[in-house]
N, C-alpha and C positions, 0 to 999 in steps of 0.2 A: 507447705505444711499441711497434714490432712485436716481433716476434722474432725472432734473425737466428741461421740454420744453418750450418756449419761442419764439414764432416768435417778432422780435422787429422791422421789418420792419413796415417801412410807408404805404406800401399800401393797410391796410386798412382805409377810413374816421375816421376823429376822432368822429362823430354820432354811429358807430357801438355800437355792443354789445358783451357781453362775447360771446354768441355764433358763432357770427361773425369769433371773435379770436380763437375762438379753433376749429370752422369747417376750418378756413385757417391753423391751423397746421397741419389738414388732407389732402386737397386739395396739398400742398406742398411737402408732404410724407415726413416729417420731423423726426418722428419715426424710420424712417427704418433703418440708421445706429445704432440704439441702442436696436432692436429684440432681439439682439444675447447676449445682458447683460445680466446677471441673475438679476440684481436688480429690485424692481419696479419702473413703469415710471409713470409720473406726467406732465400733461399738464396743463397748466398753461394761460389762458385767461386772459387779463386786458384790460381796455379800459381806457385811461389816458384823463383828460382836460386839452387840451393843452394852452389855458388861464389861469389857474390854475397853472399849472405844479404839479397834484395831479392826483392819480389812484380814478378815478369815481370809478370803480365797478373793481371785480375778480372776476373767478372761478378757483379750480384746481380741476381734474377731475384723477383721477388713472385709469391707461391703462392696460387691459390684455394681 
């Protein structure tokens, strides 16, 4: 089973984009406790309407 990453903080605007979200799980270095897994890793961008309460958009992206 890989491992799947997830920033769920706030601070990105709820305008954002997928890309938004998954260059902040880079900028964070959120990966880096999980190098040393052997499994694959899975970044995981969403961008929710927060009026909604529903995921506008995803992306999951697989990490080398």
């Amino acid at each position: 089973m890989p491992v799947y990453l997830n920033d769920s903080d706030d601070d990105i605007d709820s305008a954002a984009t997928v890309e938004d979200a998954l260059a902040q799980i880079d900028k964070k270095n959120l990966l880096i406790p999980y190098w040393s897994d052997p499994r694959r890793k899975v970044k995981v961008g969403v961008v929710v309407d927060p009026e909604a309460r529903t995921i506008k958009e995803w992306k999951a992206v697989s990490v080398e």
